[in-house]
C-alpha positions as CSV (number, residue, x, y, z in Angstrom):
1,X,45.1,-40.4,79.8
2,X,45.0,-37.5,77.4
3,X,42.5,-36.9,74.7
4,X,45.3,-37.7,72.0
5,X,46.2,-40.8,74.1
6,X,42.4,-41.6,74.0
7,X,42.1,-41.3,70.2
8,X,44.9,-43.4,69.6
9,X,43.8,-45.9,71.9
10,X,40.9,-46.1,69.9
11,X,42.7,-46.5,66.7
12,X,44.6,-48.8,68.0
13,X,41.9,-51.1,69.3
14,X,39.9,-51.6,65.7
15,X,43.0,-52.0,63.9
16,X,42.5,-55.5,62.5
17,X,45.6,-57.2,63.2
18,X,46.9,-61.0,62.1
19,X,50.1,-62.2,63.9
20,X,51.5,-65.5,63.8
21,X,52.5,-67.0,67.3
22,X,55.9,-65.9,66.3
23,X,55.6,-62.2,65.1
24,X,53.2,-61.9,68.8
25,X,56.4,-63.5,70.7
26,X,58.7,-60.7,68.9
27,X,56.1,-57.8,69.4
28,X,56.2,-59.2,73.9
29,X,59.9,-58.6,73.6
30,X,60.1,-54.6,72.6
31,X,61.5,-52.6,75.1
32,X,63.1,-49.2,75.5
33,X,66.9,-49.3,75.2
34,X,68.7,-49.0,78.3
35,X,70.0,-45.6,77.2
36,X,66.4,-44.3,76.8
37,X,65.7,-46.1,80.5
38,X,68.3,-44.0,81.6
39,X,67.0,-40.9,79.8
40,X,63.7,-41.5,81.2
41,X,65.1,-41.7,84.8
42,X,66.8,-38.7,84.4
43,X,63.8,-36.8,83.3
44,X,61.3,-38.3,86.2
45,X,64.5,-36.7,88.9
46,X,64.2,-33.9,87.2
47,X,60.2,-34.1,87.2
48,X,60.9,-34.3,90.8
49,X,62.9,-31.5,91.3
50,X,60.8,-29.0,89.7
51,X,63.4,-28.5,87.1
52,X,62.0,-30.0,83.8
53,X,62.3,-27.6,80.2
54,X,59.5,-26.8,78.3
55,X,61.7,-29.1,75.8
56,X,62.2,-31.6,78.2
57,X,58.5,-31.9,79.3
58,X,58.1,-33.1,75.8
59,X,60.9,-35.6,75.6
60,X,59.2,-37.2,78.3
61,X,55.5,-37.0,77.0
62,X,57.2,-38.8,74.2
63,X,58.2,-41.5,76.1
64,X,54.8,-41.7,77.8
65,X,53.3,-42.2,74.4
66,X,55.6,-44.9,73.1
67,X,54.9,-46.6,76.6
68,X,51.5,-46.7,76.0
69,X,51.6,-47.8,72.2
70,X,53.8,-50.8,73.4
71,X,51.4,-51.8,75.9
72,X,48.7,-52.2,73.7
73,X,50.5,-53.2,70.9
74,X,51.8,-56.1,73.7
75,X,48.3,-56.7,74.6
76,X,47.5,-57.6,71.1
77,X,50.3,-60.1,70.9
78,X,49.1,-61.7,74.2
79,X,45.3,-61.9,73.0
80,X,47.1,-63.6,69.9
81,X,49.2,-65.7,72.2
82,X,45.9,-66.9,74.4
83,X,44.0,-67.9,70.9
84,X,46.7,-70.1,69.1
């Protein structure tokens, strides 16, 4: 993980959230499109190949990002889920 991935992580982790059983049931359900699924598989071929842009490399890293800020917002919603 990088050091900004890190930071936000921490962030992230003290933010002092409330959800209703509900709101954590919406958050579990937030999922890339299936155009940006596509988009993503396109850019891990091309990963693959060798044949990434410089603007591309960042398209992706984007997509890393939300991944991980949907994970931990999801773990949030589960932690929620397992106390109610």
């Amino acid at each position: 993980m990088s050091m900004t991935l890190n930071k936000e992580a921490d962030v992230l982790s003290r933010l002092e959230v409330s959800l209703t059983p509900e709101g954590a049931r919406d958050l579990l359900k937030i999922e890339f499109s299936s155009q940006d699924r596509e988009r993503m598989r396109e850019l891990l071929e091309k990963a693959n190949q060798g044949t990434r842009t410089p603007d591309e490399e960042r398209e992706a890293t984007d997509f890393e990002r939300l991944g991980h800020v949907f994970s931990m917002l999801k773990s949030v919603a589960r932690r929620t889920l397992k106390h109610t």
